[in-house]
C-alpha positions as CSV (number, residue, x, y, z in Angstrom):
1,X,-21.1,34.8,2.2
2,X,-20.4,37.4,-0.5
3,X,-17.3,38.7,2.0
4,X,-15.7,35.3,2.0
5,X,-16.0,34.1,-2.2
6,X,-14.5,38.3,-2.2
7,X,-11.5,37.6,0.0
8,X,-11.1,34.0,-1.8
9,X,-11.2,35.1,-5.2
10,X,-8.9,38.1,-4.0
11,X,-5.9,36.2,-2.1
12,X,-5.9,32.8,-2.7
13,X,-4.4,31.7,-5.8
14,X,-6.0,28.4,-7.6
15,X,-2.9,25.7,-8.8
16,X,-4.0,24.0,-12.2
17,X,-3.1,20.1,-11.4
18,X,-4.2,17.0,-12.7
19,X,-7.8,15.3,-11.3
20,X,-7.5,12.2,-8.6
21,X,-9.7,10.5,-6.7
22,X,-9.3,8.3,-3.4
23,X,-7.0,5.6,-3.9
24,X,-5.0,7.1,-6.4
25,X,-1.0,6.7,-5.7
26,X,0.4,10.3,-6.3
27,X,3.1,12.2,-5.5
28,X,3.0,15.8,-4.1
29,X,6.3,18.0,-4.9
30,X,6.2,20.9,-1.9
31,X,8.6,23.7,-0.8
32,X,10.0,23.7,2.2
33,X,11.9,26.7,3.7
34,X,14.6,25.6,6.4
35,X,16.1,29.3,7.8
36,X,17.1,30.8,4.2
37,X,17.2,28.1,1.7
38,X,14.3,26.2,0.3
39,X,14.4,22.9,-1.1
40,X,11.6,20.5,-2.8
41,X,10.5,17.4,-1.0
42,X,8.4,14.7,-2.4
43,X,5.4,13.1,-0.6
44,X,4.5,9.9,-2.2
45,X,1.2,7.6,-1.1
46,X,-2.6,6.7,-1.4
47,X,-5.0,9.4,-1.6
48,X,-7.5,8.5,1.5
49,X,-10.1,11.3,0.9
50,X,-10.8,14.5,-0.7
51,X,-13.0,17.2,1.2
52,X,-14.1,20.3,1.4
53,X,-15.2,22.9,-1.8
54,X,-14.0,26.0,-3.5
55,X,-10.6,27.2,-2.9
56,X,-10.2,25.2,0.7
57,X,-10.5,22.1,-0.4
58,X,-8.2,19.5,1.3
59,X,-6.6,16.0,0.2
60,X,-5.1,13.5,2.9
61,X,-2.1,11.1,1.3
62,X,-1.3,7.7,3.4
63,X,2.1,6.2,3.1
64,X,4.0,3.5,4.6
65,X,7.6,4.3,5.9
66,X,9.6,2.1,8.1
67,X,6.4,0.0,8.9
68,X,4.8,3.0,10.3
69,X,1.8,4.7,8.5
70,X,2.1,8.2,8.1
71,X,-0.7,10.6,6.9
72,X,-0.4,14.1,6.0
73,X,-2.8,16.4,4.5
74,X,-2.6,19.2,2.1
75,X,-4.7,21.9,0.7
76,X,-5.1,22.3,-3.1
77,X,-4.3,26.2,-3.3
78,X,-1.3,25.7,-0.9
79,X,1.5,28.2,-2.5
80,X,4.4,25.7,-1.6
81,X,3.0,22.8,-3.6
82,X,5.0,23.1,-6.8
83,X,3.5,19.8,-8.7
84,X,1.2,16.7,-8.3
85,X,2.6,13.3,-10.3
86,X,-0.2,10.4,-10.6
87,X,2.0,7.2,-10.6
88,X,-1.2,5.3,-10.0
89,X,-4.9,5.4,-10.6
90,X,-6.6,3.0,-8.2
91,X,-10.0,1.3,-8.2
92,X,-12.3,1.8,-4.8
93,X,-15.7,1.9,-3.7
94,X,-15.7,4.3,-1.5
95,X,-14.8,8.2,-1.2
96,X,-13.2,8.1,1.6
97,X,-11.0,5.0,2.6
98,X,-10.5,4.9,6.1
99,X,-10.2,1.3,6.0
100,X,-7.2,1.3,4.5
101,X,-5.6,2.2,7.6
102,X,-6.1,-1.2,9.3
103,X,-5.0,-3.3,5.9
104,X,-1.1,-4.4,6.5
105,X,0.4,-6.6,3.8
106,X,-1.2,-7.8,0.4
107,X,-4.3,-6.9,2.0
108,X,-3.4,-3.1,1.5
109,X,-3.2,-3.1,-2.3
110,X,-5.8,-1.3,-4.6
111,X,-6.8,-2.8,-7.7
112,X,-5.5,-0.6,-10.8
113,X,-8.2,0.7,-12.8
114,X,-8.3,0.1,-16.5
């Protein structure tokens, strides 16, 4: 146990962004290196879930593109994330949405929380 919080502390660097919860909209900023150059892409969608503790902690993002849902999920000490935007903070029950996955339409909206 020691060994691990060592090598964590040691070569993992910690990324000061803003707090979200599931179903917050947000967008993640990320590197991406393509041969030599690097460029920033943008992920924008609804946070489904936030796991894990410590320095490995893990967020999954849901979006919609082209009628096709598309999940990705990204690590909170990642080095290539350069920034995380909340466009939207979002009202839910739950922790973890998976329901949202099934929910097409008006049915997929979240309430906005006030």
């Amino acid at each position: 146990m020691f060994q691990k919080k060592y090598t964590e502390d040691k070569f993992l660097s910690k990324n000061d962004f803003p707090s979200f919860h599931s179903g917050d909209t947000i967008t993640v900023f990320f590197e991406i290196k393509e041969g030599e150059k690097t460029r920033i892409q943008s992920f924008k969608g609804v946070v489904i879930k936030k796991q894990g503790k410590g320095l490995t902690k893990t967020f999954t993002i849901r979006k919609i593109s082209a009628g096709i849902g598309i999940e990705r999920i990204f690590i909170f000490n990642q080095p290539n994330i350069r920034k995380i935007e909340i466009n939207k903070k979002g009202k839910v029950r739950r922790s973890k949405i998976y329901y949202f996955r099934a929910l097409k339409g008006k049915k997929a909206r979240i309430k906005a929380e006030k």
